[in-house]
N, C-alpha and C positions, 0 to 999 in steps of 0.2 A: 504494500500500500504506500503510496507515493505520496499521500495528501495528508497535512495533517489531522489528526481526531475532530478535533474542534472544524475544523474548514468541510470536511467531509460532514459532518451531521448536518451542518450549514448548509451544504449544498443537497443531503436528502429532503430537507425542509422545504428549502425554492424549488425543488422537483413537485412535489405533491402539490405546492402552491399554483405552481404554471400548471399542471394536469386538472385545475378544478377552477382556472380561470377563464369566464366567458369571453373575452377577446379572441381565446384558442380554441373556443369549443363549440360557441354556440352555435356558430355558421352548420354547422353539419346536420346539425337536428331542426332547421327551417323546410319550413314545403318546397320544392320545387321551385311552384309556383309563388312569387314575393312581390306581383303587380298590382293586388288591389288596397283598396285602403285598409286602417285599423285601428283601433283606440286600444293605448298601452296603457297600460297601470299595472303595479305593484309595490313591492313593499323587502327588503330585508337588508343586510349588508353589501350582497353583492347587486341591489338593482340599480343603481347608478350606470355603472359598469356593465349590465348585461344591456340597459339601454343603450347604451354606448355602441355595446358593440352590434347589438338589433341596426341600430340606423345606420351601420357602415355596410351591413348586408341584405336589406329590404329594398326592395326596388318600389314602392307603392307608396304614397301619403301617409304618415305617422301623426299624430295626435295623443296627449293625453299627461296622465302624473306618475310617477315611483318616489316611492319617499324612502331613506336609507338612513342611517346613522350619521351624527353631524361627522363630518371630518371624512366622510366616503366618498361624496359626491364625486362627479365626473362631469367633462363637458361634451352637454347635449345641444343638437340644435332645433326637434320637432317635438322630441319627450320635456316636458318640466321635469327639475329634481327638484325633489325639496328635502331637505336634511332635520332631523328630528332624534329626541332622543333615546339612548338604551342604557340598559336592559329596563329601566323604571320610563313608561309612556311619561311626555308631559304633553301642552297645550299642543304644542303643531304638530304632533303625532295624530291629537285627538281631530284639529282643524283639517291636516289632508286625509286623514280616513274618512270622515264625513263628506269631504271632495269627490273622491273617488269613488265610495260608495251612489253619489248623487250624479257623478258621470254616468253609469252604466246603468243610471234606472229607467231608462226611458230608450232602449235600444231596442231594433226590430230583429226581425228574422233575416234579413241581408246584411244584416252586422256583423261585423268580425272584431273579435276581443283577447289581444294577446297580453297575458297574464305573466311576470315575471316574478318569480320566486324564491325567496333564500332566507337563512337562516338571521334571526332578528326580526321579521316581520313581525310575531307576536306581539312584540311592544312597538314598533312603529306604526303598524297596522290599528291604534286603538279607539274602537267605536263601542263605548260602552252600551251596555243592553239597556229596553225604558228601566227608569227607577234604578239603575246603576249611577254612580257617577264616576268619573274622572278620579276622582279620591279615592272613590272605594278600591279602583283596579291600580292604583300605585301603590296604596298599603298594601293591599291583600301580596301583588307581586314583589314586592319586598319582602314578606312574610315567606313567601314560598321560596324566592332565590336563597335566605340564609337557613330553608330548615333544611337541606338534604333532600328535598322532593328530587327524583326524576322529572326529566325533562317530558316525558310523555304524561307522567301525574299535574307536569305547571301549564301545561297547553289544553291538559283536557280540563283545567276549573278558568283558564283563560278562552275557552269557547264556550264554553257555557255562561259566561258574563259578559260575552260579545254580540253584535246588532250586525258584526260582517264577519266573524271568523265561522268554523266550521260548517263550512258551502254555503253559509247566507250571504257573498260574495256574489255566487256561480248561482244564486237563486233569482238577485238583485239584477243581471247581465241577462236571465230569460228572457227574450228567446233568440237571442244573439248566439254565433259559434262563439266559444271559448277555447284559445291554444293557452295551456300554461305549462312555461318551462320552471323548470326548478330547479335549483343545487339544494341540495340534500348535505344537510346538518348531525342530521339525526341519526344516534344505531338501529339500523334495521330499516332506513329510508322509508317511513312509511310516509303518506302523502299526503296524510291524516295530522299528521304530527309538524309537518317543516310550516312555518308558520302558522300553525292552530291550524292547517287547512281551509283555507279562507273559498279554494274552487272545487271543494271534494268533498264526497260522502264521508261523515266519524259515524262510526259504530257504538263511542260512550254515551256515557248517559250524565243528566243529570245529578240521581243520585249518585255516580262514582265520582264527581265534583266536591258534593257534600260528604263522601267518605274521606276523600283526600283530604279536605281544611279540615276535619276533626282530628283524621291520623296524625298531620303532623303539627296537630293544636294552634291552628291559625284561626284569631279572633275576627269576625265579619258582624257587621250590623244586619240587624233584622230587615231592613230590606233584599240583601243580599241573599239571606237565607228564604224568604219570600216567595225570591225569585227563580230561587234553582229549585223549589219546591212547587212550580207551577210548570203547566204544560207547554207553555209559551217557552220556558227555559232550553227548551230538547232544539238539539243541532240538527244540522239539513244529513238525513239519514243514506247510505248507500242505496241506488238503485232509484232514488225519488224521479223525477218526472223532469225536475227542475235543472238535474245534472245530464241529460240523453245527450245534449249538443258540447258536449264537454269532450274535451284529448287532455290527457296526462304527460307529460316528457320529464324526466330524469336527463339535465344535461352533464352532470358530476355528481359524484358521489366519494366518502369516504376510502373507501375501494379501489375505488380509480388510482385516488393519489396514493394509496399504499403502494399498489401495484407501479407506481410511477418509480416511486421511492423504491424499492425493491430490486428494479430492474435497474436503475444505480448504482444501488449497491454491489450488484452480481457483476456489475460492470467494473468495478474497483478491486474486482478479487475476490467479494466477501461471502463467506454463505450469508442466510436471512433466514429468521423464522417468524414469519408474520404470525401474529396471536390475533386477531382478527379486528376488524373497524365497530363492532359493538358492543364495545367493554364500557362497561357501565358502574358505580357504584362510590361509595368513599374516597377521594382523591389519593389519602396516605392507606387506603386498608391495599387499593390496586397497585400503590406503587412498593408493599411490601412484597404482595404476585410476582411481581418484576423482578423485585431485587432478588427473591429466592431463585427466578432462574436465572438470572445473569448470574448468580454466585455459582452455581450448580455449571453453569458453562464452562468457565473460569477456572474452575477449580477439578473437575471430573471428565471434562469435555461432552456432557450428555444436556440436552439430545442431540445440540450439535457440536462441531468443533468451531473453536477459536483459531482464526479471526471471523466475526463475524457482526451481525445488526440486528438485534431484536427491535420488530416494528410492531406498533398497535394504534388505533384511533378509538372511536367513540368517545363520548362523554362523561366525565366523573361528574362527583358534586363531593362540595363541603359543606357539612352541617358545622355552620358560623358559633363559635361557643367564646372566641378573644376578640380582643379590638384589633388587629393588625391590618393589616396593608397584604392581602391574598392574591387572589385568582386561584382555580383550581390547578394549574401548571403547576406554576410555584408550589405549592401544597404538595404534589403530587413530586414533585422532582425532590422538593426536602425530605419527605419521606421516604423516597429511594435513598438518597444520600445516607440519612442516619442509617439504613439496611445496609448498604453496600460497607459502612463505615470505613471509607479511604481506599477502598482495596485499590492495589494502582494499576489495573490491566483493563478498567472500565469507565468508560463515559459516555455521557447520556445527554438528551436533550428532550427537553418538552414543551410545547409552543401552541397556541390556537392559531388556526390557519388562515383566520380573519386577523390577525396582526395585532389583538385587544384579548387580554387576559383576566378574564373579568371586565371588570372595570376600568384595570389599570393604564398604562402609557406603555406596556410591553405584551410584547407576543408569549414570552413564556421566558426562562431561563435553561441554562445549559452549567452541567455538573462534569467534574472534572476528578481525579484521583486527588489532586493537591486542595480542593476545595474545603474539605471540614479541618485541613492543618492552618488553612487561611483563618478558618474562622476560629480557630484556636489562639491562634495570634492576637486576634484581639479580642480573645474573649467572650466570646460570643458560644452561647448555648445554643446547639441546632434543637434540642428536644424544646426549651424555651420557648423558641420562633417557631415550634410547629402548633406548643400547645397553644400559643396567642394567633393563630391564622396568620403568623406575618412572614410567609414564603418570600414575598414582596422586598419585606426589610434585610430579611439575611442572605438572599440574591444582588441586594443593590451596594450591602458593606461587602460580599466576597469577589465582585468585579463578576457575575452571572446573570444577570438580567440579558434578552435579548430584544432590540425595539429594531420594530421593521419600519412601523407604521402603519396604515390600515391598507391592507393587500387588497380590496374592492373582491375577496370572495370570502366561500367558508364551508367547509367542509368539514368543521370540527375540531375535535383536539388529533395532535399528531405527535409519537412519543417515538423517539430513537435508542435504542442504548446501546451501545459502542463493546464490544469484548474483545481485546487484541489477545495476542499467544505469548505477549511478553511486553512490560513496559515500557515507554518511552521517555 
């Protein structure tokens, strides 16, 4: 291997990146036919960008809104962007949903409605339901972001307190065609899930909304409870009438950019052993998972041999319990760290592929054999900074942090670990 540790994880990361970037993809999954007109809208971190790259490959009159995360935008010239905030809705989330929403209510049978879709829409997309407001679905998603909910449990009590997610989109657009493209966030890409499915059939229920806010003790006001208690609450169902003129497209997905990432690797030399894109659960409980097989590699050569790249995607979560400075990365790469504890034949990386780690100003951080003697030096308790959430803070004193900036997609979390056959 010719490349350094650190520059090679670098360069698996901008693989998977460019493999689930619409600039590069979307062309290929457009109709043939791109001569007539159509009203665009949508909603998530990469629609800037997927407008973008729409109007470089349509031949026909474009019209319409996507609304993305402040700092995504792109420059369009027939789509509007309007930038809004994440992961907590605020006012102009709430003001272009209602836009959007009141665009396609009035559309015929000769309409065409191309739908772009990605991960973040849920909170940029926010049109609260009657007798919801604004408030209720910023606490509530707060509530839900720090308790450990899956992402499939935050999207199904966020369609069921929406007026446009779960097909009441694709209901709202009847009897217009609807094309919607998507990049896929989510483990297991369902299509129900990547934005609360704002042009698709959900299969939940209501009740599984109000199971979820009691599981994971999330306090709502009695109208909220009200309302998921009434028949009006229930989503636009698989198979309804409302979705017939409806096409689905998956233009990336998690998978993809593994596969990109993989093919890299095998390119560098290296075995791989992908652990798959729908790994789901506690940030530090998975990155224990991890660390036991990289030691196990390391150390036995089972199940592969060293040199090599353990890759995996899907989404963790952290149940928030300290003040720190997180994102699930960081979270998720400390607690490898404390697992690996120094060993020096291993490094790792862990990044969201949308360029924002949580909340934060970084994509994720990158762990190194010298990194817990760093933070030795000055002092610093990794078990401390894991049990206060602040991945953030003991990435940013050991010179680990990695900022891209916001990469216009998303595909998820993307975690690299590094096993060479002898130190460097």
């Amino acid at each position: 291997m010719s490349i350094a540790p650190q520059q090679l994880l670098l360069a698996l990361f901008n693989s998977a990146i460019k493999a689930a970037h619409p600039r590069d993809i979307l062309a290929q999954h457009l109709p043939k036919d791109t001569n007539k007109r159509a009203v665009v809208i949508g909603a998530g971190k990469a629609a800037a960008s997927m407008a973008q790259a729409l109007e470089a490959h349509w031949q026909g009159p474009l019209s319409g809104i996507v609304v993305t995360r402040y700092g995504h935008g792109a420059d369009t010239k027939q789509i509007e962007v309007v930038e809004a905030a994440h992961p907590v809705p605020d006012e102009t989330g709430h003001a272009v949903a209602k836009r959007i929403f009141e665009l396609v209510s009035n559309l015929s049978v000769d309409d065409t409605v191309i739908c772009l879709i990605s991960g973040g829409g849920s909170s940029l997309l926010s049109l609260p339901a009657p007798g919801i407001t604004l408030g209720d679905k910023q606490q509530i998603n707060k509530a839900l972001l720090r308790s450990g909910a899956s992402i499939g449990e935050v999207n199904c009590v966020r369609k069921h307190l929406s007026a446009i997610k779960g097909g009441r989109l694709a209901q709202a657009c009847y009897s217009a065609t609807i094309h919607t493209y998507a990049i896929s966030d989510v483990p297991g890409d369902d299509a129900s899930v990547i934005a609360s499915g704002p042009t698709v059939g959900d299969a939940t229920t209501s009740q599984q909304a109000l199971d979820i806010l009691e599981r994971y003790h999330i306090s709502v006001g009695e109208n909220v409870t009200t309302w998921l208690q009434s028949a009006q609450s229930e989503t636009i169902k698989p198979g309804d009438s409302a979705l017939q003129n409806n096409s689905f497209t998956l233009i990336a997905t998690p998978q993809n950019s593994l596969d990109a990432a993989q093919q890299l690797a095998q390119e560098a030399g290296l075995s791989t052993l992908v652990l798959g894109d729908k790994i789901e659960g506690e940030a530090k409980e998975v990155a224990k998972d991890h660390g036991v097989i990289a030691l196990k590699i390391a150390e036995e050569g089972q199940p592969i041999k060293a040199p090599c790249v353990i890759l995996s995607g899907g989404e963790t979560t952290v149940t928030v319990n300290g003040g720190g400075r997180g994102g699930r990365n960081a979270e998720f790469l400390l607690s490898l760290a404390i697992t690996l504890s120094g060993h020096q034949h291993i490094y790792a990386l862990a990044c969201d592929t949308d360029g924002i780690d949580g909340t934060e100003d970084n994509a994720g951080c990158m762990l190194t054999p010298h990194t817990l003697g760093n933070a030795r030096e000055l002092g610093i308790d990794p078990a401390a900074y894991l049990a206060n959430n602040d991945g953030y803070g003991f990435f940013e004193q050991t010179n680990g942090l990695i900022k891209t900036g916001p990469t216009c997609t998303n595909v998820n979390d993307f975690r690299a670990i590094l096993i060479l056959d002898k130190p460097i």
